[in-house]
C-alpha positions as CSV (number, residue, x, y, z in Angstrom):
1,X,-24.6,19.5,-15.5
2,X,-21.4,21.4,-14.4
3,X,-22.9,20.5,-10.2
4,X,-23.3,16.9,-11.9
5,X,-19.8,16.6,-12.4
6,X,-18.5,18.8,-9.4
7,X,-20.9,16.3,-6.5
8,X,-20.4,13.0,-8.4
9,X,-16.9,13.7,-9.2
10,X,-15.1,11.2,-7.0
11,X,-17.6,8.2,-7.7
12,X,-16.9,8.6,-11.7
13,X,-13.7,7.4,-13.0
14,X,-11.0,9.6,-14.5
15,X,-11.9,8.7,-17.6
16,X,-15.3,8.6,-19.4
17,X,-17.1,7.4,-22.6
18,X,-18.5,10.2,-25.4
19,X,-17.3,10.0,-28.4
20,X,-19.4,6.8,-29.7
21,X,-18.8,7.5,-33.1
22,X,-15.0,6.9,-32.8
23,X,-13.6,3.0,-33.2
24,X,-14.0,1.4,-29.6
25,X,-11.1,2.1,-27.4
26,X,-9.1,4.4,-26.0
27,X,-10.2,7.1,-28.4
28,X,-13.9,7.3,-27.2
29,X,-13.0,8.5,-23.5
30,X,-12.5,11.8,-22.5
31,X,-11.7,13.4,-18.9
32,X,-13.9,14.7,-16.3
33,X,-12.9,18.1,-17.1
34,X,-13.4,17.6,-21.2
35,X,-17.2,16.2,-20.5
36,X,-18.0,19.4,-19.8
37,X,-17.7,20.2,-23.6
38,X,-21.5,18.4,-23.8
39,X,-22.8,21.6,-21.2
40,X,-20.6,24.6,-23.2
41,X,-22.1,23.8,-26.5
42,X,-25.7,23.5,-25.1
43,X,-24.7,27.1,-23.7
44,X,-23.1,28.3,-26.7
45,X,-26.0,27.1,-29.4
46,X,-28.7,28.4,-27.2
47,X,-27.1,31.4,-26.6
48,X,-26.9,31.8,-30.3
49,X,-29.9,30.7,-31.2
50,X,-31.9,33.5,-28.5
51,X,-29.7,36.1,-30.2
52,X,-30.2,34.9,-33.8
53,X,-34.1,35.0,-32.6
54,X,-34.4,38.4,-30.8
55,X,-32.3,39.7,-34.1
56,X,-35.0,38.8,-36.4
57,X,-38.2,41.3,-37.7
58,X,-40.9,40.7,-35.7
59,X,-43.3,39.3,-38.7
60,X,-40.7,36.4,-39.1
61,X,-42.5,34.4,-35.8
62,X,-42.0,31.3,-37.6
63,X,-38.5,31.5,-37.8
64,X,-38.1,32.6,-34.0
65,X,-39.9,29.6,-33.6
66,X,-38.1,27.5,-35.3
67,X,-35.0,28.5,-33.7
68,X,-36.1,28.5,-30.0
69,X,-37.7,25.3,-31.2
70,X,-34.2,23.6,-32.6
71,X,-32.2,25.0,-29.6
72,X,-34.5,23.1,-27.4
73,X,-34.5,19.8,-28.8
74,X,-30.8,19.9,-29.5
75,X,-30.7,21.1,-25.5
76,X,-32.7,17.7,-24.7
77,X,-30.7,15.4,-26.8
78,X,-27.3,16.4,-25.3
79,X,-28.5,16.4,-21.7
80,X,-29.9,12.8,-22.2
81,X,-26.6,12.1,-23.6
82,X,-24.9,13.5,-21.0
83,X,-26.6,12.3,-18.3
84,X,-27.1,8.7,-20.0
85,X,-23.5,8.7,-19.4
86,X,-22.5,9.9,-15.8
87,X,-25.6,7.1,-15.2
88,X,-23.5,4.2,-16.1
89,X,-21.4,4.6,-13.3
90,X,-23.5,6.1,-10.8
C-alpha cells in the first residue's frame, strides 16, 4: 500500500477522501501522507493480534483462531477500502 502511494503519487491529488463517516466536505479528506494511517493500523492490529495469539496456552486453538481469523478480515476490509479509494482517481 505504502508502493501504492509512493508510484501513483503524482497522478492522485493532494488531497483524498477517507473519513466517510464525517459531514461531506472538507473534513472527509486527508493528505497523501495521512492515507497511510489505513496501512499502519493494518500493521499495528496484526501485529497485535500474532502476539496476542503466540501468547496464549496451546489448548486455547480456538481463540488463536479467532484472532488470526479477526486480524484477517479486518486486513481485507481496510485494504478494499483503501484501494477502493486510490481507484477513483487512477
Amino acid at each position: 500500500m505504502v508502493l501504492f502511494i509512493l508510484i501513483f503519487g503524482k497522478i492522485l491529488p493532494p488531497k483524498l477522501p477517507l473519513f466517510y463517516s464525517l459531514a461531506w466536505g472538507e473534513n472527509q479528506l486527508v493528505t497523501q501522507m495521512e492515507i497511510l494511517i489505513v496501512p499502519a493500523i493494518i500493521t499495528i492490529v496484526a501485529l497485535l493480534n500474532m502476539f496476542l495469539a503466540w501468547q496464549l496456552h496451546p489448548s486455547q486453538i480456538f481463540f488463536k483462531r479467532a484472532l488470526i481469523c479477526s486480524s484477517l478480515l479486518m486486513t481485507l476490509i481496510l485494504a478494499a477500502t483503501y484501494f477502493k479509494v486510490m481507484f477513483i482517481f487512477i
